[in-house]
C-alpha positions in Angstrom: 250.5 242.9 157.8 246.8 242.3 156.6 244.0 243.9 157.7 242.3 241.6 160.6 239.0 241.2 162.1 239.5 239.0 165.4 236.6 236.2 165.6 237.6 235.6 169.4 238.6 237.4 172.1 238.1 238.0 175.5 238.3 240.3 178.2 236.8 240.4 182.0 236.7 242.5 184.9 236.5 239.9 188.1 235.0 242.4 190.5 231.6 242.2 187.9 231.7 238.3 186.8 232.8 235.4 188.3 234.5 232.7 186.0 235.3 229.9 187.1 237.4 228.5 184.2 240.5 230.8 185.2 240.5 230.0 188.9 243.8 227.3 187.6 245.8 229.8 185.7 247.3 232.5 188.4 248.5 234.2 185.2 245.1 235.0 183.6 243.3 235.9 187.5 242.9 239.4 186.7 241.2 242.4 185.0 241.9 242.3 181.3 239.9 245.6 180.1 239.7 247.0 176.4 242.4 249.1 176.9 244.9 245.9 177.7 243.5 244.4 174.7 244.5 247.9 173.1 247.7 247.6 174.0 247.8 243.8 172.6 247.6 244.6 169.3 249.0 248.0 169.2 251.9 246.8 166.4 248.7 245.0 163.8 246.5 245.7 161.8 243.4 245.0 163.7 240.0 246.6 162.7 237.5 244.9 164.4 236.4 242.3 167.2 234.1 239.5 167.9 233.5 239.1 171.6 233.5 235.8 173.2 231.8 234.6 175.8 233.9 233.6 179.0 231.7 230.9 180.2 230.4 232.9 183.1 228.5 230.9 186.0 225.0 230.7 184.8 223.2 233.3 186.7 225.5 236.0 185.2 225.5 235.0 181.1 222.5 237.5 180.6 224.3 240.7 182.4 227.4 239.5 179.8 225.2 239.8 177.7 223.8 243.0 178.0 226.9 244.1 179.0 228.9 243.1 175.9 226.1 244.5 173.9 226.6 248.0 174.9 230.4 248.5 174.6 229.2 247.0 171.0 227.2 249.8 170.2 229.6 252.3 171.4 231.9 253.9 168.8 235.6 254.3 171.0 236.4 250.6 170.7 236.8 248.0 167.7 234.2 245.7 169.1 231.7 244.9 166.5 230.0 241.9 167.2 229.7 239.2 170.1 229.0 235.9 171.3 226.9 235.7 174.3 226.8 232.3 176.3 224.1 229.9 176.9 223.4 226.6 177.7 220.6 224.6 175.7 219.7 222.6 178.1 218.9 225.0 180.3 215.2 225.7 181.2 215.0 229.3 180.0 217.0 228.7 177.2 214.2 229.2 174.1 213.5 232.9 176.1 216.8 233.9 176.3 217.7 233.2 173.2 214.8 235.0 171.6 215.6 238.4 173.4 218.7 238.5 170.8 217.3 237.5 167.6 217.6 240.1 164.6 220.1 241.8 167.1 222.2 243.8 165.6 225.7 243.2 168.0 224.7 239.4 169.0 225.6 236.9 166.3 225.3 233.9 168.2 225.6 231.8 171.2 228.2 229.7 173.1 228.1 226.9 175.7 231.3 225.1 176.7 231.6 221.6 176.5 235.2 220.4 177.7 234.7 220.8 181.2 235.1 217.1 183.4 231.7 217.5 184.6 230.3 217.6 180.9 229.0 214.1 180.8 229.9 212.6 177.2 227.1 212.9 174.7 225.5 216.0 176.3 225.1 217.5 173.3 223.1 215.2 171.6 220.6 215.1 174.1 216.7 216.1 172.5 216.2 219.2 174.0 219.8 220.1 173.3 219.4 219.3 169.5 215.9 221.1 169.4 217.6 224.3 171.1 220.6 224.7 168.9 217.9 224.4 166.0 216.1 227.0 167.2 218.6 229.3 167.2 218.7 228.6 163.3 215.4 229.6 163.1 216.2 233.1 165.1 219.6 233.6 162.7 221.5 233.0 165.3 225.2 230.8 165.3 226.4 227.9 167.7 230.0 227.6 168.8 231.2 224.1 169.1 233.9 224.0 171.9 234.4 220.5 173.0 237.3 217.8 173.9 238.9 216.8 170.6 237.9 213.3 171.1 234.4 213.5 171.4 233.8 215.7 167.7 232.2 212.8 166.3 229.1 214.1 168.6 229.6 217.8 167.0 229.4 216.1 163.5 226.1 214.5 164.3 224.6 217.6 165.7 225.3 219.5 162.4 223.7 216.9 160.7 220.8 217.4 163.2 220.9 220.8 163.0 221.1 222.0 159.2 220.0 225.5 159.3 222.0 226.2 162.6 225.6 227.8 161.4 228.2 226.3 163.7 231.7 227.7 164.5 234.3 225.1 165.3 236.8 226.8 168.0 240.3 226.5 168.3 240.7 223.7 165.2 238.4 221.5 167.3 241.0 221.9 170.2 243.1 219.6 169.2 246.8 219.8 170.6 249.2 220.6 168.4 252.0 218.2 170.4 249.8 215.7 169.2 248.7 216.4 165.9 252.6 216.8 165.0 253.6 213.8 166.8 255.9 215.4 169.4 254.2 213.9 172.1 251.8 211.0 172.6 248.2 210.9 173.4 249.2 209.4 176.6 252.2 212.1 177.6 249.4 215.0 177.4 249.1 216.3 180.6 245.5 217.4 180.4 243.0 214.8 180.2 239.6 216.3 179.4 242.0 216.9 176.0 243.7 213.8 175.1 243.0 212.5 172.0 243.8 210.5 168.8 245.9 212.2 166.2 244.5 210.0 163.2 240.8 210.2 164.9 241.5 214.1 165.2 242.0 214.5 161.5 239.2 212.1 160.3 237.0 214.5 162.7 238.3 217.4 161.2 237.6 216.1 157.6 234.0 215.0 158.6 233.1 218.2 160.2 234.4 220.0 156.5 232.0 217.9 154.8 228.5 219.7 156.7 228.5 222.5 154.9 227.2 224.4 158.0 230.3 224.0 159.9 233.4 226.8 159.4 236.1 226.5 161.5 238.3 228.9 163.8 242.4 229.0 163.3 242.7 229.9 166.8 243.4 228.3 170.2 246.2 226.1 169.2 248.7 227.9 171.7 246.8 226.5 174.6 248.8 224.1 176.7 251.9 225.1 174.4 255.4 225.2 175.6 256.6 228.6 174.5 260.0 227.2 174.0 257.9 225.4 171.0 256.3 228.0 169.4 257.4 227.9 166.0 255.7 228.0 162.8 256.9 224.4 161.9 255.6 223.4 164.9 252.0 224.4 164.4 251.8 223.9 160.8 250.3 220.0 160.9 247.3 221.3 162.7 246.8 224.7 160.7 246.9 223.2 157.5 244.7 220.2 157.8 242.1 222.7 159.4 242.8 225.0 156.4 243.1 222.5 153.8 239.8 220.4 155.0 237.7 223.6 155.2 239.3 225.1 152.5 239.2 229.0 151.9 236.1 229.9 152.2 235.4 228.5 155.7 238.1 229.5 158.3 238.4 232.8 159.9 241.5 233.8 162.3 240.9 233.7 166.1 243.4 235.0 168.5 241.4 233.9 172.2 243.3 236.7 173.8 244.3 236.6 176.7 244.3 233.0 176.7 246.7 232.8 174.0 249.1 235.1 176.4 249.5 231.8 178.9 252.1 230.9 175.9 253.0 233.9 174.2 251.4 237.4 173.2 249.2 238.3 170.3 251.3 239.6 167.8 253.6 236.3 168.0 250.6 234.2 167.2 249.6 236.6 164.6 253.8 236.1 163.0 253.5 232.4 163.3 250.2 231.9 161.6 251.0 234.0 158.5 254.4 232.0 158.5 252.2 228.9 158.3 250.5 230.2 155.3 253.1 232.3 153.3 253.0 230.3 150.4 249.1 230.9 150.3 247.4 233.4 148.1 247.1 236.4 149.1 243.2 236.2 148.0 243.6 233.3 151.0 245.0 235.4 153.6 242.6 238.3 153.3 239.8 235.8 153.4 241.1 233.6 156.9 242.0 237.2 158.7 239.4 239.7 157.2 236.9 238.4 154.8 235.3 235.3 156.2 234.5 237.2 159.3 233.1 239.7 158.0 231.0 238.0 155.9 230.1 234.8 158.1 228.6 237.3 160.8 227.2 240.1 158.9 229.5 243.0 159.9 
């Protein structure tokens, strides 16, 4: 088992926040604290975290924020580092973001963009562009987390955006039914994520090319049937990501306790270094440990 640093995870306590992405999965409607996390990865080899944002309702993302900043600087957990949320298009958005820059816990920022109401092209709009460019200036990162068939947008805004670092989550959620041809675009039950599996890869491909872009090996068990979890059956997505980005740019994500809606940590930690066995081990240390560490400075 390698050393890991996690570059995603999660964890919530309802009675602070309210988040209104879980309010469909009965399963994930309650506290998940350190301690479950803890308790996660108990049996692996896990060092350090990365916080994630959990795409809190608006008024709430600075008390995350400030939140997730002091459990950082506290020495009885293995979080090291977070991502806070924010929306560029928000009015405050140039203030907030400043409150965080040479931070020494805050690495970067997060606003989702798969939701339905997330009119198509929103991230392209001016003061969207300008915003995530700031946050270069600040030395702060952008995750991309978007529906798999609109990436052609992310690919523009990293060619707006040069001196912005972006993170690609979840393999640019694309669904691993599809990338392996299991199922169809149209047999996908979710809509916000159907998407071409040819379209998918050519994204994928486009987005290695900006050398600002790395991308997260994480995510992929969303939406999975656990009677499918196999390493053969998540290798198509995993090793285009990893073979477009190549080693040097993808880091290991688990997005506990999302992941759990399929199966627990440790099995997606099993069938991810399944996928890459025949890999160096050079490789491994560098998509569980290294990259991290280095991409955010820990």
């Amino acid at each position: 088992m390698p050393p890991i640093i996690d570059s995603h995870l999660h964890f919530w306590d309802m009675s602070k926040f309210k988040i209104p992405e879980i309010e469909s999965y009965e399963r994930l409607k309650r506290n998940f604290s350190l301690s479950d996390a803890g308790k996660a990865v108990i049996n692996l080899n896990v060092e350090k975290i990365v916080y994630m944002e959990v795409n809190l309702i608006q008024e709430q993302k600075y008390s995350e924020a400030e939140y997730i900043s002091r459990i950082c600087g506290q020495d009885d957990n293995p979080i090291c580092a977070a991502f806070i949320g924010g929306n560029p298009l928000s009015y405050s958005f140039r203030d907030y973001a400043a409150l965080f820059k040479g931070s020494k816990y805050v690495k970067g920022a997060r606003h989702v963009l798969h939701p339905p109401e997330v009119r198509k092209g929103y991230c392209l709009e001016r003061e969207f562009v300008d915003n995530v460019r700031f946050l270069g200036e600040l030395g702060l990162r952008f995750c991309i987390c978007m529906r798999p068939s609109e990436l052609g947008d992310a690919v523009k805004l990293a060619e707006l955006c040069p001196e912005t670092t972006f993170i690609l989550d979840h393999c640019g959620n694309g669904v691993a039914a599809i990338i392996n041809g299991s199922i169809g675009e149209e047999e996908y039950g979710i809509d916000i994520f159907k998407h071409d599996r040819d379209q998918w890869m050519r994204d994928i491909e486009r987005l290695a090319k900006r050398e600002n872009v790395v991308c997260k090996i994480s995510g992929l068990l969303f939406k999975t049937d656990p009677a499918s979890i196999t390493p053969e059956f998540f290798a198509p997505a995993i090793n285009h990501c990893l073979d477009a980005f190549g080693a040097d740019r993808v880091m290991f994500g688990s997005n506990w306790p999302v992941c759990t809606l399929a199966a627990s940590y440790e099995t997606w930690v099993e069938v991810l270094l399944e996928v890459v066995k025949s890999r160096s081990d050079e490789f491994k240390r560098k998509l569980f440990y290294d990259n991290v560490k280095s991409f955010y400075e820990l």
